[in-house]
Backbone as JSON Lines, residues from 0, in Angstrom:
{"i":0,"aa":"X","n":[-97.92,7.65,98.39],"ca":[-98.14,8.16,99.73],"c":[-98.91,9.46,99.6]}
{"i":1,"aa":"X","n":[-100.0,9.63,100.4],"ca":[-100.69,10.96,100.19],"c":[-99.84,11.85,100.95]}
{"i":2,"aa":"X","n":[-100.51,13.38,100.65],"ca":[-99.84,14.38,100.65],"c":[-100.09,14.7,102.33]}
{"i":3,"aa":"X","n":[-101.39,14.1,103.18],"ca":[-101.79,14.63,104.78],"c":[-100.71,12.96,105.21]}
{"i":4,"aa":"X","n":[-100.47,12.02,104.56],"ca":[-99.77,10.88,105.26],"c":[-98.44,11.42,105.38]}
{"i":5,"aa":"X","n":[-97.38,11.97,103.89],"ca":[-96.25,12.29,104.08],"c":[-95.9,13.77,105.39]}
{"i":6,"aa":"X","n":[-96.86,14.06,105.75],"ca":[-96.81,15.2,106.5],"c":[-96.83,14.58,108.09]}
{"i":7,"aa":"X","n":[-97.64,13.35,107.94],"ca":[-97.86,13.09,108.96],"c":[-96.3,12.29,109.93]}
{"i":8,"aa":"X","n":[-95.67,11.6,108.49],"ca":[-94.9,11.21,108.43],"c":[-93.54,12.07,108.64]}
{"i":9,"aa":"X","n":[-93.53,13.27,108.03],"ca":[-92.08,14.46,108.79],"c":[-92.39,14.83,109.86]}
{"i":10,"aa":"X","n":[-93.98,15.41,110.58],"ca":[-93.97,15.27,111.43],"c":[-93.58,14.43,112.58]}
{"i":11,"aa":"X","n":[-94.18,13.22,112.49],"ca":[-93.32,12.01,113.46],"c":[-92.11,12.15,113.65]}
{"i":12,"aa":"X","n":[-91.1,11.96,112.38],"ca":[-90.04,12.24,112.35],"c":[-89.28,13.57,113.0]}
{"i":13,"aa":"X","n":[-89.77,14.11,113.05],"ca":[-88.99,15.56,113.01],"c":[-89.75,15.8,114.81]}
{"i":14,"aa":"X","n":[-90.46,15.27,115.33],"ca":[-91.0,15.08,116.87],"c":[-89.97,13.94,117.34]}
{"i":15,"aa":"X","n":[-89.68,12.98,116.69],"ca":[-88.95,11.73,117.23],"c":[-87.24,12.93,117.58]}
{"i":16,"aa":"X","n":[-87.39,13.1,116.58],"ca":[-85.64,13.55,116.45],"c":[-85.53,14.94,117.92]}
{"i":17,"aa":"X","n":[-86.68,15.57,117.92],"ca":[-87.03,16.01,119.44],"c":[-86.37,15.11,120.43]}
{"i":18,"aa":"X","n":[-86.83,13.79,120.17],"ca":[-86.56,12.97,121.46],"c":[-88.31,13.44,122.04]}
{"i":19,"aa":"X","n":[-89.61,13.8,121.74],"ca":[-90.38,14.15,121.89],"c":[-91.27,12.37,122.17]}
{"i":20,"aa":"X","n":[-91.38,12.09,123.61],"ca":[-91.7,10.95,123.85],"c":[-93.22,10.04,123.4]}
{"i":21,"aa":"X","n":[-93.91,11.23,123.29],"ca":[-95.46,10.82,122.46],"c":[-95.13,9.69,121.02]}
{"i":22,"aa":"X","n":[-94.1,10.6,120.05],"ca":[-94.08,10.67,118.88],"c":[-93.11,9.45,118.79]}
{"i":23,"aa":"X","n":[-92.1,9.0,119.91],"ca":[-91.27,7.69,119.59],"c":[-92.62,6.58,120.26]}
{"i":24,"aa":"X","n":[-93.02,7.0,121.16],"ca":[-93.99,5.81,121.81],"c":[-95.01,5.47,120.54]}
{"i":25,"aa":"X","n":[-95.21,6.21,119.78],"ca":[-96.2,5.89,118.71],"c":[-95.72,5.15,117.37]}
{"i":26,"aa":"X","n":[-94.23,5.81,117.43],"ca":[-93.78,5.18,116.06],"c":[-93.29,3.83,116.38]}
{"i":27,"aa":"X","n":[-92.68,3.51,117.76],"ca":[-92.8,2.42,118.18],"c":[-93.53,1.32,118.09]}
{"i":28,"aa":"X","n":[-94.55,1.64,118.79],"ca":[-95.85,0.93,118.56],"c":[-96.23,0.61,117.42]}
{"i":29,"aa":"X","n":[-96.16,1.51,116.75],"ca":[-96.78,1.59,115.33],"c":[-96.23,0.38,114.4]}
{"i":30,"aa":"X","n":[-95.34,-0.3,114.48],"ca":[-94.48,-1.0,113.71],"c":[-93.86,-1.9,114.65]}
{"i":31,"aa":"X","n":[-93.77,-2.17,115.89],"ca":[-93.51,-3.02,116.24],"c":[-93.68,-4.59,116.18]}
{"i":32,"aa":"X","n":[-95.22,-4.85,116.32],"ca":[-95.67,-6.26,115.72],"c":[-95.22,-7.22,114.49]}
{"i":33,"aa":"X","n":[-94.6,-5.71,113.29],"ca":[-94.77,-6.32,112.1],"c":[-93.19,-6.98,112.31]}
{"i":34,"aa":"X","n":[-92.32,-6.38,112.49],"ca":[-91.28,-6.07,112.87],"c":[-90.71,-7.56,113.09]}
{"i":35,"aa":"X","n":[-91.12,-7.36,114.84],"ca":[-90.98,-8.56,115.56],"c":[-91.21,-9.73,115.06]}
{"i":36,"aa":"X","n":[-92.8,-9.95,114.23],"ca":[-92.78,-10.84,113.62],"c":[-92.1,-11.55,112.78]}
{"i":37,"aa":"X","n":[-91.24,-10.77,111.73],"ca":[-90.41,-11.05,110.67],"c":[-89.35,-11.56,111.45]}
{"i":38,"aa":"X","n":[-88.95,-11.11,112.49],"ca":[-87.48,-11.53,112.97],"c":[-87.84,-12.9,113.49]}
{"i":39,"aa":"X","n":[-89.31,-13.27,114.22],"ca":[-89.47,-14.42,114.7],"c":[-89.54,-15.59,113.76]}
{"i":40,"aa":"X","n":[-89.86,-14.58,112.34],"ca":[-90.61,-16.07,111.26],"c":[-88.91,-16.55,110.64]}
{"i":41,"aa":"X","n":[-87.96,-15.74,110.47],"ca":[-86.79,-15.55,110.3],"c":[-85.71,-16.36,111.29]}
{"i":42,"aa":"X","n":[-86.41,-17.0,112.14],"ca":[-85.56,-17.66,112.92],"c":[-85.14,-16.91,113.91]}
{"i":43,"aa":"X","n":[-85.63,-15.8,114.59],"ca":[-85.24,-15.3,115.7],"c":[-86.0,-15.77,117.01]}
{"i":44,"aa":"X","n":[-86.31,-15.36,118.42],"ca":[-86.8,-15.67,119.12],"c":[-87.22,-14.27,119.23]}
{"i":45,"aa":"X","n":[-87.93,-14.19,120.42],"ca":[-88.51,-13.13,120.82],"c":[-87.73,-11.93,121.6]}
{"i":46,"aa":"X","n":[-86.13,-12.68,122.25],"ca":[-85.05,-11.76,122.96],"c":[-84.5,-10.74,121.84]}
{"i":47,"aa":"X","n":[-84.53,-11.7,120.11],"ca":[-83.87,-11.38,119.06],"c":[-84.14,-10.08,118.24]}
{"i":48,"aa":"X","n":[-85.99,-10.72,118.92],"ca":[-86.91,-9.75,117.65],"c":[-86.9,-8.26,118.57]}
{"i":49,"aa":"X","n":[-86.43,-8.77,119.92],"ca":[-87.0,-6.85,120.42],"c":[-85.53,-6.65,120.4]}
{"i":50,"aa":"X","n":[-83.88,-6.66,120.82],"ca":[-83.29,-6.43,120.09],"c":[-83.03,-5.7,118.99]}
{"i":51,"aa":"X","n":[-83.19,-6.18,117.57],"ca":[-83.1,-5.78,116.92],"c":[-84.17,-4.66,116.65]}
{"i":52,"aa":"X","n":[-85.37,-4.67,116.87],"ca":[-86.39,-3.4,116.8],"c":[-85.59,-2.5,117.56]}
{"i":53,"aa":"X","n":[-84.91,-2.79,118.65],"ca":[-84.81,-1.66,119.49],"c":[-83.64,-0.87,118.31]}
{"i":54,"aa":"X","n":[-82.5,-1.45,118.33],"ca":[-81.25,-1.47,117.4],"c":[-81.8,-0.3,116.36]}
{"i":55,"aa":"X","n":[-83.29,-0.62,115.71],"ca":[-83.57,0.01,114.53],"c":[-84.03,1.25,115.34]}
{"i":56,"aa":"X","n":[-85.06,0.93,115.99],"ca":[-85.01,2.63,116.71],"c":[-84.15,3.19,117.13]}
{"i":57,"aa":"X","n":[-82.98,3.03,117.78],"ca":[-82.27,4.03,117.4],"c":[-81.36,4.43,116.36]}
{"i":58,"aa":"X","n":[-80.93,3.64,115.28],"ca":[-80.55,3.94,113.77],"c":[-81.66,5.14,113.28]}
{"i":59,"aa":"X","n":[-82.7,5.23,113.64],"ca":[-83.61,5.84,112.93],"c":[-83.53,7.36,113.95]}
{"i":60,"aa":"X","n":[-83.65,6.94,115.1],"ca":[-83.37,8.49,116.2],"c":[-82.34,9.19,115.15]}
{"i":61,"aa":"X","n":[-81.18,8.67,115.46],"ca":[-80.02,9.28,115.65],"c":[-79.81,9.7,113.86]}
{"i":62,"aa":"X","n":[-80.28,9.23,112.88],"ca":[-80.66,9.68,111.4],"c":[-81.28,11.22,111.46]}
{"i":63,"aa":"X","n":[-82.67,10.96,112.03],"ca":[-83.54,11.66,112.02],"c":[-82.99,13.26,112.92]}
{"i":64,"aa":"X","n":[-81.85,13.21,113.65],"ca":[-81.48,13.89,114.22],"c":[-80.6,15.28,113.22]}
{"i":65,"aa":"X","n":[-79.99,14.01,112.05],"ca":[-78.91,14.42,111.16],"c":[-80.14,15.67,110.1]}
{"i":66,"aa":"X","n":[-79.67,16.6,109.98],"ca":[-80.47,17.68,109.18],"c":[-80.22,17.22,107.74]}
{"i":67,"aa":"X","n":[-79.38,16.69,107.32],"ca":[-79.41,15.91,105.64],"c":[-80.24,15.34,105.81]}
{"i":68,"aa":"X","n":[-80.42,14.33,106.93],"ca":[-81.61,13.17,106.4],"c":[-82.51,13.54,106.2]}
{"i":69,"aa":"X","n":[-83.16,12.9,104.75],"ca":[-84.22,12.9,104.12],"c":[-84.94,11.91,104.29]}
{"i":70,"aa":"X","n":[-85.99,11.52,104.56],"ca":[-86.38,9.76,104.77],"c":[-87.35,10.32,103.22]}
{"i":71,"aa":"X","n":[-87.22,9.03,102.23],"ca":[-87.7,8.81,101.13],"c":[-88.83,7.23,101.21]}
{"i":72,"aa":"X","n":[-89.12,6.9,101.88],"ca":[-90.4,5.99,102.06],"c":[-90.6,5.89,103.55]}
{"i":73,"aa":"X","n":[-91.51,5.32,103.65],"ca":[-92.38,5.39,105.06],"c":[-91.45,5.27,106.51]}
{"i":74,"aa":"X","n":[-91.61,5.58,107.39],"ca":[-91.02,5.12,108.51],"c":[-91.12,3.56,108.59]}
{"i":75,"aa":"X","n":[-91.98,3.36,108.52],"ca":[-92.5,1.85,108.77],"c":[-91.57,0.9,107.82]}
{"i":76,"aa":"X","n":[-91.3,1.39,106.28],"ca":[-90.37,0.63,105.3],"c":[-88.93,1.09,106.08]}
{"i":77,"aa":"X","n":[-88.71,2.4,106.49],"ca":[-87.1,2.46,106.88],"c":[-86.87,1.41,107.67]}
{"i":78,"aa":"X","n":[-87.75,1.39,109.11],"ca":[-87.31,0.33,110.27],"c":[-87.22,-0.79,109.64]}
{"i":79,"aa":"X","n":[-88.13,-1.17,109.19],"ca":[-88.39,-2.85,108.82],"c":[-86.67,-3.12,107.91]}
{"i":80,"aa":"X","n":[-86.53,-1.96,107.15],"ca":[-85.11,-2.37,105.89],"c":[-84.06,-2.25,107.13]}
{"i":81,"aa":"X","n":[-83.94,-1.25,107.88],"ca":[-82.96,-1.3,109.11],"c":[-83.04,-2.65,110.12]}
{"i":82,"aa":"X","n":[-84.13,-3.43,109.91],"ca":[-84.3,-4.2,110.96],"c":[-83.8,-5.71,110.39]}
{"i":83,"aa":"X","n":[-84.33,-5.82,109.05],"ca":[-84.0,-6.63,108.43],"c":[-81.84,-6.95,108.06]}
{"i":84,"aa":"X","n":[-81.22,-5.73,108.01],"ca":[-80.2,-5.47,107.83],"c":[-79.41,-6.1,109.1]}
{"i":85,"aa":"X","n":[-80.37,-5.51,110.27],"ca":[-79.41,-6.17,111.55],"c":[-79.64,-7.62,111.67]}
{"i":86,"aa":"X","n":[-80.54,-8.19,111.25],"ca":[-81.21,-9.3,111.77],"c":[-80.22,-9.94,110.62]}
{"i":87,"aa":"X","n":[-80.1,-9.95,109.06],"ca":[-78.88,-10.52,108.72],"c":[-77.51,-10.53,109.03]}
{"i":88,"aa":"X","n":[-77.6,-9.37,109.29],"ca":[-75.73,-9.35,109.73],"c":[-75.72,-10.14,110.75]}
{"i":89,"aa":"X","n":[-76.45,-10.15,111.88],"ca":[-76.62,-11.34,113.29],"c":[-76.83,-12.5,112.8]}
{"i":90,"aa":"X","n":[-77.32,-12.8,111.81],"ca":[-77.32,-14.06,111.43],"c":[-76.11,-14.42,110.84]}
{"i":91,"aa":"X","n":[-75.36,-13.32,110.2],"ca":[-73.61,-13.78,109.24],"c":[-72.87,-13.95,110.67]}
{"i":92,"aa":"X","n":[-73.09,-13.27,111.52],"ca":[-72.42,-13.26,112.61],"c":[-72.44,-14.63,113.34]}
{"i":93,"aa":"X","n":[-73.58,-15.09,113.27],"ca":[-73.88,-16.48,114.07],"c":[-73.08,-17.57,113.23]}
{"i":94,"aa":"X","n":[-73.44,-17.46,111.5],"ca":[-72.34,-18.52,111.01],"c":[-71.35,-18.57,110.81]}
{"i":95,"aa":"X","n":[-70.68,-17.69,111.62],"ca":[-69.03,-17.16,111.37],"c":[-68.74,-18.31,113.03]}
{"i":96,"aa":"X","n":[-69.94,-18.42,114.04],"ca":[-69.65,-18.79,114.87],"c":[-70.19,-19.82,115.45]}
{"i":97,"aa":"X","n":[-69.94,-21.35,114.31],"ca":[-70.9,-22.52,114.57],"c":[-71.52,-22.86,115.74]}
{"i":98,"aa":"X","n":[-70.44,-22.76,116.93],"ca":[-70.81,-23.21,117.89],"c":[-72.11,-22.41,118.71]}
{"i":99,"aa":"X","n":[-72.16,-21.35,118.44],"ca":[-73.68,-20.83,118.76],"c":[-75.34,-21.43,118.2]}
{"i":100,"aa":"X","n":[-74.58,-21.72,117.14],"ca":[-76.21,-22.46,116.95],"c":[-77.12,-23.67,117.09]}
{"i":101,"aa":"X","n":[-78.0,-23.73,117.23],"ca":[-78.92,-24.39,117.34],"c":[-78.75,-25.65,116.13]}
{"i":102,"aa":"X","n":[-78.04,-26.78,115.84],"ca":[-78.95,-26.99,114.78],"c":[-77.67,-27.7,113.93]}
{"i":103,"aa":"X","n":[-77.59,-28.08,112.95],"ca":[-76.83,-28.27,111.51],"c":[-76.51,-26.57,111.03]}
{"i":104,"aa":"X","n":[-75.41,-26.58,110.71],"ca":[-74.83,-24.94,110.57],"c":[-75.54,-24.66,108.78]}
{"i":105,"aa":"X","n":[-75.59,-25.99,108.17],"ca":[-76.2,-26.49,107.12],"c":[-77.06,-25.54,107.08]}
{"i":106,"aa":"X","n":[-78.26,-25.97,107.81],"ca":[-79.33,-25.39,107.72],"c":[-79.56,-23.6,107.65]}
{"i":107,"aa":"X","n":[-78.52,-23.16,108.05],"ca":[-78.42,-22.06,107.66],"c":[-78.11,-21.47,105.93]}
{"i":108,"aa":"X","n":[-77.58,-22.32,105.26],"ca":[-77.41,-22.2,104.17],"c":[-78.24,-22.32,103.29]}
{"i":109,"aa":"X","n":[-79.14,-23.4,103.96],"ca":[-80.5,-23.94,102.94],"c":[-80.87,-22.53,102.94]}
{"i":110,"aa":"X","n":[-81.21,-21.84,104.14],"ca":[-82.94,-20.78,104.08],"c":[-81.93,-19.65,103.33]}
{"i":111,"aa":"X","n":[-81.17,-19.59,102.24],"ca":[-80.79,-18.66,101.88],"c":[-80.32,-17.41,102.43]}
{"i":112,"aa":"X","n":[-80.35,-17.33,103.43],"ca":[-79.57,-15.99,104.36],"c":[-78.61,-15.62,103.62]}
{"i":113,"aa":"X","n":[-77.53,-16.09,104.01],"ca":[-75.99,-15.6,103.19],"c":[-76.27,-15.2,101.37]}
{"i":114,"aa":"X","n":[-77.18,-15.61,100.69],"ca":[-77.56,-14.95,99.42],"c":[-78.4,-13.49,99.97]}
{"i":115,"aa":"X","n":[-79.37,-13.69,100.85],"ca":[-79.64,-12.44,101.07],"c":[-78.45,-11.17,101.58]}
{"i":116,"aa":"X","n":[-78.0,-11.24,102.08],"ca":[-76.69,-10.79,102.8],"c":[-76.35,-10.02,101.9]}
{"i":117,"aa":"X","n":[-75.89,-10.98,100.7],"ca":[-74.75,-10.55,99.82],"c":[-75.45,-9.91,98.65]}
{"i":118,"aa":"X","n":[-76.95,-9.74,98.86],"ca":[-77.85,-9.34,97.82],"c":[-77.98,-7.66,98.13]}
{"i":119,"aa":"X","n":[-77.83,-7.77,99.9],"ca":[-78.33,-6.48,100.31],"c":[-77.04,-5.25,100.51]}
{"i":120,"aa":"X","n":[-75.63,-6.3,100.23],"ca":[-74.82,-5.19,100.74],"c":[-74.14,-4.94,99.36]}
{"i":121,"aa":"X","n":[-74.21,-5.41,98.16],"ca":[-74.53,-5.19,96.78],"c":[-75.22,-4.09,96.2]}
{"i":122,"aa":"X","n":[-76.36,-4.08,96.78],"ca":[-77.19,-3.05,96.91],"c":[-76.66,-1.8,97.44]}
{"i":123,"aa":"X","n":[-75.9,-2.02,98.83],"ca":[-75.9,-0.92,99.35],"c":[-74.24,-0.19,98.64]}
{"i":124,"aa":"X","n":[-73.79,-1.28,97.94],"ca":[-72.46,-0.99,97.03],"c":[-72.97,-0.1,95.78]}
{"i":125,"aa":"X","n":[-74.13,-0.47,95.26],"ca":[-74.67,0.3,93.9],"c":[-75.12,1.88,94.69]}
{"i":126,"aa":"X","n":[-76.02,1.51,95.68],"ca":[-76.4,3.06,96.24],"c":[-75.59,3.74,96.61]}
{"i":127,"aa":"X","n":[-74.32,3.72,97.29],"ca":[-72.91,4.81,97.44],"c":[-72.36,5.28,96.22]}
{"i":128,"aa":"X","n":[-72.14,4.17,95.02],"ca":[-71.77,4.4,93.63],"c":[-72.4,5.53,93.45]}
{"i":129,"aa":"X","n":[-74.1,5.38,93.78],"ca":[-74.79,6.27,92.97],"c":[-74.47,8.09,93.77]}
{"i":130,"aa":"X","n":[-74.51,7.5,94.87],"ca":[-74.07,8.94,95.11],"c":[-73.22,9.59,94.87]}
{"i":131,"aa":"X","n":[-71.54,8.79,94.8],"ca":[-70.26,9.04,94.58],"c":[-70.84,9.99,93.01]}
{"i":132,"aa":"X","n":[-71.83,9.46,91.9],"ca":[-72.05,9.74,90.71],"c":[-72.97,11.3,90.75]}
{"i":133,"aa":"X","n":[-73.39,10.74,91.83],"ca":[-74.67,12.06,91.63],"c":[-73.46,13.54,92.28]}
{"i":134,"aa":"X","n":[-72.81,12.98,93.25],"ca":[-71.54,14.3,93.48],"c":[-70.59,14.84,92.82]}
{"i":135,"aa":"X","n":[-70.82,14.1,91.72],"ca":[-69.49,14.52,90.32],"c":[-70.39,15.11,89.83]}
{"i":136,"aa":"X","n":[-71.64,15.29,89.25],"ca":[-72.34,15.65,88.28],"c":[-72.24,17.17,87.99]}
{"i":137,"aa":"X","n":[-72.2,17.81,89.84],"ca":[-72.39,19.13,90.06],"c":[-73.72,19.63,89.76]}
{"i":138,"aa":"X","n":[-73.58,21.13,90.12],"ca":[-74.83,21.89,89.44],"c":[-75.17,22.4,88.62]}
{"i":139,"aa":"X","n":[-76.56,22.12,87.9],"ca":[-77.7,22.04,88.64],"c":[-78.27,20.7,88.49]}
{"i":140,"aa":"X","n":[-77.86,19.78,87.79],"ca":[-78.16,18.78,87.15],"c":[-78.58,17.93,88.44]}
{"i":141,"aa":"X","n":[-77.11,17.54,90.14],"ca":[-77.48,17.26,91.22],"c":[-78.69,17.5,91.64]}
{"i":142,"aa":"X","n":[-79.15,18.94,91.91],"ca":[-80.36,19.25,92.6],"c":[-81.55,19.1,91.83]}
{"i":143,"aa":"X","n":[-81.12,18.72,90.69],"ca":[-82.36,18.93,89.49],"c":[-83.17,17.63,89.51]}
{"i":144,"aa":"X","n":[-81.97,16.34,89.88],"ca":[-82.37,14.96,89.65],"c":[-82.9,14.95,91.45]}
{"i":145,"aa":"X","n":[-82.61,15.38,92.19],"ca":[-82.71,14.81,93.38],"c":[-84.29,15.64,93.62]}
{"i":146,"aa":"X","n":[-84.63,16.88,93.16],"ca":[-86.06,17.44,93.53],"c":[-87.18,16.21,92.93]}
{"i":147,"aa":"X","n":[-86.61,15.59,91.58],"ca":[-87.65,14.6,90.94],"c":[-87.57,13.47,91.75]}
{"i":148,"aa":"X","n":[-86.36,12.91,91.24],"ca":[-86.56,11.6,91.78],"c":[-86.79,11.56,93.71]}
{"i":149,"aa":"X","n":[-86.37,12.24,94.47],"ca":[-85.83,12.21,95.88],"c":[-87.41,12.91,96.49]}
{"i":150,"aa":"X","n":[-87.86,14.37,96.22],"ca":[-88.45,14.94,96.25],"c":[-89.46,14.8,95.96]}
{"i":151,"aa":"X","n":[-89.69,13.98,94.79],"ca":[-91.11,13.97,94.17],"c":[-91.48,15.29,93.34]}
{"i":152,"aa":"X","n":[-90.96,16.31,92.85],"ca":[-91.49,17.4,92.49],"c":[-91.8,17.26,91.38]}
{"i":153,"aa":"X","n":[-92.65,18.05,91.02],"ca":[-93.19,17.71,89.19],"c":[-92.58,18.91,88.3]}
{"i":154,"aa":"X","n":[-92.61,18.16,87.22],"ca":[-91.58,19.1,85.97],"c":[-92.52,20.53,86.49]}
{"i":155,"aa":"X","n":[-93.3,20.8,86.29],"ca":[-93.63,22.21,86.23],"c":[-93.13,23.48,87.66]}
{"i":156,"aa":"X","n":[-92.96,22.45,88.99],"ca":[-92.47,23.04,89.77],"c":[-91.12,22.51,89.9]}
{"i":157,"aa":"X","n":[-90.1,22.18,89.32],"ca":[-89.15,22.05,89.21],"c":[-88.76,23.34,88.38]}
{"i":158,"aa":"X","n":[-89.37,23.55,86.79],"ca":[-89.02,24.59,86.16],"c":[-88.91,26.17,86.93]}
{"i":159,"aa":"X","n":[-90.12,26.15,87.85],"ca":[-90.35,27.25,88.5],"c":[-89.11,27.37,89.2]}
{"i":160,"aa":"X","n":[-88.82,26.67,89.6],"ca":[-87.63,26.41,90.92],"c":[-86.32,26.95,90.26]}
{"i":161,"aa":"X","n":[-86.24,26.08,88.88],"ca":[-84.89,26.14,88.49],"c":[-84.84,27.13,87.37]}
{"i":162,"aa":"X","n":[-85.97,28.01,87.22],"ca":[-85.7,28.76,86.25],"c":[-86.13,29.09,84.76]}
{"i":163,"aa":"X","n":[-86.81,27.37,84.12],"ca":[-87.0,27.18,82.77],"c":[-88.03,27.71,83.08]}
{"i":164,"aa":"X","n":[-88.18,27.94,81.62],"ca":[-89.15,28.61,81.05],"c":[-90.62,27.88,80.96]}
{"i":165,"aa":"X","n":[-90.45,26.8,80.9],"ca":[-91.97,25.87,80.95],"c":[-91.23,23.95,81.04]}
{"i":166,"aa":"X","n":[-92.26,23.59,81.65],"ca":[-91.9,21.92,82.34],"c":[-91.23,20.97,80.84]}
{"i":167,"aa":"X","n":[-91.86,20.96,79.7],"ca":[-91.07,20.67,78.63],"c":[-89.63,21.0,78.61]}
{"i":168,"aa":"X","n":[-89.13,22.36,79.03],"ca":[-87.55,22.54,79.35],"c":[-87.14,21.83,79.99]}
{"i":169,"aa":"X","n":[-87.7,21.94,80.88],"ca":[-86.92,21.35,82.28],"c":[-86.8,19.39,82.34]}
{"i":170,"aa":"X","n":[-88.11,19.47,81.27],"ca":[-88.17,17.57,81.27],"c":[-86.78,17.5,80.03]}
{"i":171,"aa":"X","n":[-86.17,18.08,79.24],"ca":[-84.95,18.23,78.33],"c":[-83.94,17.94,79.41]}
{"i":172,"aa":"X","n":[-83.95,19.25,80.09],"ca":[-82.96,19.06,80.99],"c":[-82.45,18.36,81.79]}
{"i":173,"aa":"X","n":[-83.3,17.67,82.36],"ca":[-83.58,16.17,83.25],"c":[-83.12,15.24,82.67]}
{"i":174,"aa":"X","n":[-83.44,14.92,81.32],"ca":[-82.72,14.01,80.19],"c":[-81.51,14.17,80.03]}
{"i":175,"aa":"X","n":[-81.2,15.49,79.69],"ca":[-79.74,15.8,79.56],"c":[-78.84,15.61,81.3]}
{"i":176,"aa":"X","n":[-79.22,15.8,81.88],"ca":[-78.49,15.53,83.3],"c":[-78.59,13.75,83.55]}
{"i":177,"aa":"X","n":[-79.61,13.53,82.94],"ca":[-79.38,11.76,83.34],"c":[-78.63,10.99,82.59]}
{"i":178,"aa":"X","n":[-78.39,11.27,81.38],"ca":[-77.32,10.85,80.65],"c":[-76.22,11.24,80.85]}
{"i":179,"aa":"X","n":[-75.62,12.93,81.44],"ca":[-74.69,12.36,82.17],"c":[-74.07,11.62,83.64]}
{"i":180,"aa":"X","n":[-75.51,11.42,84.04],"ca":[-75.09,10.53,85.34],"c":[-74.79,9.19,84.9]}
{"i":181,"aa":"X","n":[-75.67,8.77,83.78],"ca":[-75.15,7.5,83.62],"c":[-73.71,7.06,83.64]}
{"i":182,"aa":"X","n":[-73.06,7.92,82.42],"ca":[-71.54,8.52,82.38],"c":[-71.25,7.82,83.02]}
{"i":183,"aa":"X","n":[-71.13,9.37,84.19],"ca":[-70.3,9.23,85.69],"c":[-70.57,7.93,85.99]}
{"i":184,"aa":"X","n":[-72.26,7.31,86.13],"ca":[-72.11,6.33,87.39],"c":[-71.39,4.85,86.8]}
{"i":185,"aa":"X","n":[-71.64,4.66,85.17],"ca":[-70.62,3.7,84.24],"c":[-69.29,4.02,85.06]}
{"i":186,"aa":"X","n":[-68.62,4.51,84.57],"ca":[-67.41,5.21,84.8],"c":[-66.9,5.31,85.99]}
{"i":187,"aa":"X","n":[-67.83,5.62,87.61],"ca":[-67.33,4.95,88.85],"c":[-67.4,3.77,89.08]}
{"i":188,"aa":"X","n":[-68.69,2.74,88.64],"ca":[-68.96,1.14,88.52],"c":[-67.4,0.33,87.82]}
{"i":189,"aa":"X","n":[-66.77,1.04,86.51],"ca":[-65.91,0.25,85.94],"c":[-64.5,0.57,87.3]}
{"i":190,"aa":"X","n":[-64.77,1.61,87.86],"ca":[-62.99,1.49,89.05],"c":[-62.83,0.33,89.85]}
C-alpha cells in the first residue's frame, strides 16, 4: 500500500468515525458492487447482499469510532472479511433452520460453506491466542513486535524509537522477543 493511499485510507477512516457524511457516502460506494456481488455469487439475493453490506458498515463505523482500532489492510479488505463473516454465519444460521431454504439442505453442504465457517472461526481462535500471547510478553518486546509487524516500521526507525543503538540491535531484539512469543503463544495454544 503506498504511503499517499494509506493516508488516504486513515483519513476516510478517521472522517467516517466523524459520522462525516461525504467520507461514509464514498466508502460506501467505493466497495459496494464488489461486495454485493460476492454475496450474490454466494447464494444470496440482492435483499441479502445489501443487508449484509449494510451490517458491515456499521461493524466498521462503530470500530473506527474505538481509538485502539488500528485498521491493518485496506478498508475495502476489512468490509469484504466483515461481510463475508456475516454472510457465513447467515448461512450456518439458515442450516440450523431447514425449513427456510430453498432447495435440498444437501446442497448446502456440497458448496462447502460449513468448512468455510469452521475455517474462519479457527482463525479467529488463533488470532485472540495471539493476542492473549502478545499481552503476556510485556514490555518492550509487545510494542516492539507490533511497530514491525502492525505498523510497518523499519528496523532503523524502530531503533530510534526504542532506543538501540543502530537497526542491527534492534533486528536482535525483535528475534529475541519473537522467540519468546512463540513460548507464550505454544504454551496458551497447549491450554
Amino acid at each position: 500500500m503506498s504511503v499517499i493511499a494509506l493516508h488516504s485510507e486513515e483519513y476516510m477512516l478517521a472522517a467516517l468515525a466523524k459520522g462525516e457524511r461525504v467520507a461514509t457516502e464514498e466508502i460506501y460506494n467505493r466497495h459496494a458492487d464488489t461486495i454485493c456481488r460476492w454475496v450474490k455469487k454466494n447464494g444470496g439475493d440482492s435483499t441479502d447482499a445489501d443487508d449484509i453490506y449494510q451490517e458491515a458498515m456499521v461493524v466498521l463505523f462503530e470500530k473506527a469510532q474505538n481509538e485502539d482500532f488500528r485498521l491493518t489492510c485496506k478498508i475495502g479488505t476489512y468490509l469484504f472479511a466483515v461481510s463475508k463473516h456475516l454472510w457465513y454465519k447467515k448461512l450456518q444460521q439458515r442450516q440450523n433452520q431447514p425449513s427456510e431454504l430453498s432447495g435440498d439442505s444437501d446442497e448446502w453442504h456440497d458448496k462447502g460453506y460449513e468448512d468455510d465457517v469452521n475455517t474462519h472461526h479457527e482463525r479467529e481462535a488463533h488470532y485472540e491466542q495471539m493476542d492473549a500471547a502478545l499481552d503476556q510478553l510485556g514490555e518492550p518486546c509487545s510494542s516492539l513486535l507490533k511497530a514491525f509487524y502492525h505498523r510497518d516500521r523499519s528496523m532503523t526507525e524502530i531503533a530510534a524509537e526504542f532506543g538501540y543503538t543502530n537497526p542491527e540491535n534492534a533486528k536482535t531484539q525483535k528475534y529475541k522477543c519473537l522467540t519468546r512469543l512463540r513460548k507464550i503463544f505454544y504454551g496458551v495454544q497447549a491450554k
